[in-house]
N, C-alpha and C positions, 0 to 999 in steps of 0.2 A: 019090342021085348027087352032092349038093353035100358032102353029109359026106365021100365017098370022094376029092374032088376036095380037101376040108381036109384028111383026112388023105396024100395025097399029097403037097401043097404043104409041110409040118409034114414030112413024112420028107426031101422034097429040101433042105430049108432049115436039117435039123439033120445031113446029111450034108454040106453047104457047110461049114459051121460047124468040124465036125470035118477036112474037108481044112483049110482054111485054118489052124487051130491046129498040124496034123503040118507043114505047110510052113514054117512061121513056127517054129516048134522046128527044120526039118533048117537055117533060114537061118542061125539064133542060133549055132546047134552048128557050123556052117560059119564064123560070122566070129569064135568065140571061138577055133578051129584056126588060124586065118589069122592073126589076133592073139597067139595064143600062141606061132606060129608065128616069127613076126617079131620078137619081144624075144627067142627065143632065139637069132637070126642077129645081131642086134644091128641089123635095119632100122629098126627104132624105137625109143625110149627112155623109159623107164617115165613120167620128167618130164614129155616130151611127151604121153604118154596123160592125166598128170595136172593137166595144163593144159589139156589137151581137154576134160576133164571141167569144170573151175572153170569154161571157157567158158560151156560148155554149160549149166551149173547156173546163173549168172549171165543168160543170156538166157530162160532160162525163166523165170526171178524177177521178172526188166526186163517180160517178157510179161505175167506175170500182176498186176502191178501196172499194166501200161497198160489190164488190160479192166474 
């Protein structure tokens, strides 16, 4: 009974697993559309993305030298 109750728990936990990855894929596919979306209307400007970025890259740098 404890085996069928392991592999149970192992089946629920590797189907979590795989939802959350398809989610996390439809969210990515979703904000690179919204993104792509918006440099081609002209809402946003490529500089700005690429100043988002240098932000970005610079505060995780600042983080990992503070831990």
């Amino acid at each position: 009974m404890f085996e069928f109750l392991y592999l149970l728990a192992c089946a629920a936990g590797i189907f979590v697993v795989v939802q959350l990855v398809r989610l996390t894929r439809r969210l990515i596919h979703r904000s690179a559309a919204v993104l792509n979306a918006s440099l081609e209307t002209g809402l946003i400007s490529s500089g700005f993305i690429a100043n988002t970025a240098y932000l970005v890259l610079f505060v995780l740098i600042f983080r990992i030298c503070l831990v």
